[in-house]
C-alpha positions as protocol buffer text, in pm:
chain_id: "A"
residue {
  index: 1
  type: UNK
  ca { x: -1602 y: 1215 z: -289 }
}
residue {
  index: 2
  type: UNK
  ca { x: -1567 y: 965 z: -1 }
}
residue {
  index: 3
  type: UNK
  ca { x: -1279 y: 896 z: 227 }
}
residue {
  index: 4
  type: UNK
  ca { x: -1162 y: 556 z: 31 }
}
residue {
  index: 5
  type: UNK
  ca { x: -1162 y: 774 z: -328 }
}
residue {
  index: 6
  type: UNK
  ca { x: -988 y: 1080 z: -159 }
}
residue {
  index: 7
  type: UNK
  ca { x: -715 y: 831 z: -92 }
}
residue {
  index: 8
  type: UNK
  ca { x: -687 y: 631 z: -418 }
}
residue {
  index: 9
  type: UNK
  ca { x: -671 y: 961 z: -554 }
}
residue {
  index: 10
  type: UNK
  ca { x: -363 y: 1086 z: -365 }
}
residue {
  index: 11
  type: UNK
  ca { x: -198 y: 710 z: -403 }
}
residue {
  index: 12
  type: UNK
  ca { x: -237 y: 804 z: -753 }
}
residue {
  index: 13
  type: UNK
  ca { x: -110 y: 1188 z: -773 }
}
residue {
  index: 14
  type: UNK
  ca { x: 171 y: 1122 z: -498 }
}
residue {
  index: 15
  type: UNK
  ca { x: 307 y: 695 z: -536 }
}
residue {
  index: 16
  type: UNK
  ca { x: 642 y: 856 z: -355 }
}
residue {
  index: 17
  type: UNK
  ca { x: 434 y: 935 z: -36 }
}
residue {
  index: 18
  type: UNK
  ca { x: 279 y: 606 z: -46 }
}
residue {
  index: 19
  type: UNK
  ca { x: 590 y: 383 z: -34 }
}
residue {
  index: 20
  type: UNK
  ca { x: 568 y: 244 z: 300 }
}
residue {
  index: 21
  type: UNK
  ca { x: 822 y: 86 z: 507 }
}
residue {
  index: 22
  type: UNK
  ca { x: 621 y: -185 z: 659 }
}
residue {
  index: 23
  type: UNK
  ca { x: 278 y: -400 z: 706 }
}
residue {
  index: 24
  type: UNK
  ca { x: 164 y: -113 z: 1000 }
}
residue {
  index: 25
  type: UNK
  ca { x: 285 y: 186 z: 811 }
}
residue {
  index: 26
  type: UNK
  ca { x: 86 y: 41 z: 482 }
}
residue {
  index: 27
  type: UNK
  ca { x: -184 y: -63 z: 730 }
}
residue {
  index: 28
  type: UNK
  ca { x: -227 y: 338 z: 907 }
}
residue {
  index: 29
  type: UNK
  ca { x: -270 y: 459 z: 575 }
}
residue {
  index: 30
  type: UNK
  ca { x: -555 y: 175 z: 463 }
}
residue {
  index: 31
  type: UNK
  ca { x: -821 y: 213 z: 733 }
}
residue {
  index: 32
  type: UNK
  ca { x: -1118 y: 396 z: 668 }
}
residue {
  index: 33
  type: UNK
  ca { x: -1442 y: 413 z: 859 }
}
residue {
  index: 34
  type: UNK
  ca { x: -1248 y: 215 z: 1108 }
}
residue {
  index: 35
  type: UNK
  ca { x: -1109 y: -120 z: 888 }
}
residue {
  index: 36
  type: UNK
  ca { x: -866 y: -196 z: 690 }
}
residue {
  index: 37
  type: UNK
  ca { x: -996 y: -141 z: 308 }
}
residue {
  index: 38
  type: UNK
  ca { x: -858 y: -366 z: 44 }
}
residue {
  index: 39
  type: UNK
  ca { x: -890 y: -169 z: -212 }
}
residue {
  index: 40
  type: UNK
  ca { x: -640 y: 61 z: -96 }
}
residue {
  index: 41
  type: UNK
  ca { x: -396 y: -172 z: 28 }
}
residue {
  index: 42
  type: UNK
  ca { x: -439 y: -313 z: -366 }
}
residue {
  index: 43
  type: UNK
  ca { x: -370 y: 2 z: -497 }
}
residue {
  index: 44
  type: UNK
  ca { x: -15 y: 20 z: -311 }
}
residue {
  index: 45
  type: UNK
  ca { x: 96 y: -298 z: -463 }
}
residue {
  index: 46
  type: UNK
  ca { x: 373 y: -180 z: -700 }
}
residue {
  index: 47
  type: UNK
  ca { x: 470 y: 150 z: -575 }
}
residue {
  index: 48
  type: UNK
  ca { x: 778 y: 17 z: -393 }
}
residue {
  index: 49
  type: UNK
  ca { x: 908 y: -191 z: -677 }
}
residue {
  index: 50
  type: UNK
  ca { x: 823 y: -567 z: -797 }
}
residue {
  index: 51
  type: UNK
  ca { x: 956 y: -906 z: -705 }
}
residue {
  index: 52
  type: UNK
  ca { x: 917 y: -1204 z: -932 }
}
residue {
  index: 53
  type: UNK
  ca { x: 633 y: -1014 z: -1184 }
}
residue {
  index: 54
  type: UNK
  ca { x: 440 y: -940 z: -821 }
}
residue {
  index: 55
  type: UNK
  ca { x: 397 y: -594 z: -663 }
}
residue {
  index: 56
  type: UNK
  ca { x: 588 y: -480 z: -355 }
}
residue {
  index: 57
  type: UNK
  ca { x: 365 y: -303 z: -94 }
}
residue {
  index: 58
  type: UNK
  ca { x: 677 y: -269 z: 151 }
}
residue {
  index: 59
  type: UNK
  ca { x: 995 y: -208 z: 182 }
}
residue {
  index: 60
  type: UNK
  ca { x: 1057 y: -451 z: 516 }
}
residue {
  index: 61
  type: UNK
  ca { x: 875 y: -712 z: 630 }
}
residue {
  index: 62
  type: UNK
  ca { x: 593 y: -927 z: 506 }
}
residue {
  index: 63
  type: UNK
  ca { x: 454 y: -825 z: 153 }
}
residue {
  index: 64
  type: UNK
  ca { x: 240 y: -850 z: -88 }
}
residue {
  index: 65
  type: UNK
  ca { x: 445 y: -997 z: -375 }
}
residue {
  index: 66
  type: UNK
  ca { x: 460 y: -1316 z: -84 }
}
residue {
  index: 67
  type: UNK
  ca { x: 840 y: -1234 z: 37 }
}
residue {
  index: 68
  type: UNK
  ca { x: 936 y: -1092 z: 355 }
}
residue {
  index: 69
  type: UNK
  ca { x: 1157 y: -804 z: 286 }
}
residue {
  index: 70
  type: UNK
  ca { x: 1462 y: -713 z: 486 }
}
């Protein structure tokens, strides 16, 4: 198993301690092999709630549902 499966695997089996609180927190946690992968900034959509049928990514800041989060 590869670094990028090891990690949706654990975004899976612990959402709570992928809930991050911004873009460079999310960020940290979505490089492998030295760039950001976009699957597992996908898989984080969600696991900090939904706004307007979109899935949060963050809790401040820009995110993925399109709002910036205070």
């Amino acid at each position: 198993m590869n670094a990028m499966e090891e990690r949706l695997q654990d975004i899976r089996k612990n959402p709570d301690k992928h809930r991050h609180i911004d873009l460079n927190d999310l960020t940290r946690c979505c490089i492998t092999d030295g760039a950001i992968n976009t699957l597992l900034m996908e898989a984080h959509e969600g696991l900090t709630g939904t706004n307007g049928g979109r899935g949060c990514d963050v809790l401040s800041g820009p995110c993925a549902c399109g709002a910036w989060h205070r």
